[in-house]
C-alpha positions as CSV (number, residue, x, y, z in Angstrom):
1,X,6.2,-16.0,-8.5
2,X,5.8,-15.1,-12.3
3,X,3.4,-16.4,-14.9
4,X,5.6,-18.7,-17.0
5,X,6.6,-20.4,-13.5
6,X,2.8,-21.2,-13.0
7,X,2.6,-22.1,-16.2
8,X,5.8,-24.5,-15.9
9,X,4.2,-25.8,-13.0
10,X,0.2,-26.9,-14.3
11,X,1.9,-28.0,-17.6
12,X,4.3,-30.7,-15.9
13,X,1.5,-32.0,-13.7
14,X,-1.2,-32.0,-16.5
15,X,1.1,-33.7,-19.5
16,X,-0.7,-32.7,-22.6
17,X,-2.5,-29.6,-21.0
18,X,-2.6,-26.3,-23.2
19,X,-1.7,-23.2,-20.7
20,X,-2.2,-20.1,-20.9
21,X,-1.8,-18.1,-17.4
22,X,-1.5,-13.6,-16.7
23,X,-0.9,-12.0,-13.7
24,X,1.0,-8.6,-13.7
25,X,1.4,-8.1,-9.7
26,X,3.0,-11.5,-8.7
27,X,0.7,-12.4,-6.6
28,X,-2.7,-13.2,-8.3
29,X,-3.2,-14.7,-11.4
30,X,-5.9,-16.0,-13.7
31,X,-5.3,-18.9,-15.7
32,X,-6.4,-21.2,-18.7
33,X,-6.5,-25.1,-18.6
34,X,-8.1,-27.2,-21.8
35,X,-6.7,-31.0,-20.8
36,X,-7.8,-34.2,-21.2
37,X,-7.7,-35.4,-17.7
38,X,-10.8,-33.0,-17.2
39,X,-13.2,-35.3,-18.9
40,X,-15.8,-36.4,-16.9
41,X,-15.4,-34.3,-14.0
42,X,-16.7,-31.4,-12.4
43,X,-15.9,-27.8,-12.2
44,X,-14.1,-28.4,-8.6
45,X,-12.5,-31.9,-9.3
46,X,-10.8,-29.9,-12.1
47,X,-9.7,-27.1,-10.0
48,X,-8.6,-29.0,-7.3
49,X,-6.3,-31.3,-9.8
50,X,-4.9,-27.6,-11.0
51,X,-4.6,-27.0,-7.8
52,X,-2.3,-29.9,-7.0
53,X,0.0,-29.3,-9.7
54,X,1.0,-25.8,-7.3
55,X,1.0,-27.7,-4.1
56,X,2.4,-25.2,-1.3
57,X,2.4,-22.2,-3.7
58,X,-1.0,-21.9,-3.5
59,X,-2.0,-19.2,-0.4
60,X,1.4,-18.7,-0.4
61,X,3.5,-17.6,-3.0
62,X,0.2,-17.7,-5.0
63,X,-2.4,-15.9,-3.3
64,X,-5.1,-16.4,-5.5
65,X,-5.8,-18.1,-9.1
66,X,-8.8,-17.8,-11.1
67,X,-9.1,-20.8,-13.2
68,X,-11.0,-21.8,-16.1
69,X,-11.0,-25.3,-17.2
70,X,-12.0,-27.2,-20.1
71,X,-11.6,-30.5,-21.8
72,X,-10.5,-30.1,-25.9
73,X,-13.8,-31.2,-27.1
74,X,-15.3,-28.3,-25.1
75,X,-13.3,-26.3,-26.6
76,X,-13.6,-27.5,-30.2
77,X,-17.3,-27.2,-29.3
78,X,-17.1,-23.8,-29.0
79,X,-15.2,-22.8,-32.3
């Protein structure tokens, strides 16, 4: 598993979503999430729609994936 394929993979389940995701061992990975479809929910409701974009990758292929999520207007927030 590489980065780009992660990446390929949270982008096509998340339409719209800004990704950015590292990881240089193939194995674990951090990644950054700013979509819409966060709005309104919570820190794990937003993982565990990441989450879903992997389906049986994750704890396989992907053993672990340190997320951060936010919503556009948190991150305009922060600028």
């Amino acid at each position: 598993m590489d980065s780009s394929r992660i990446q390929a993979m949270i982008e096509q389940g998340l339409p719209g979503a800004q990704v950015e995701v590292s990881g240089a061992d193939g194995v674990h990975f951090e990644a950054t999430v700013v979509a819409s479809q966060f709005a309104g929910k919570l820190p794990l409701a937003r993982h565990r729609l990441v989450y879903a974009t992997l389906g049986e990758q994750m704890g396989g292929a992907i053993h672990a994936l340190a997320l951060t999520t936010r919503t556009p207007e948190e991150v305009a927030a922060r600028r």
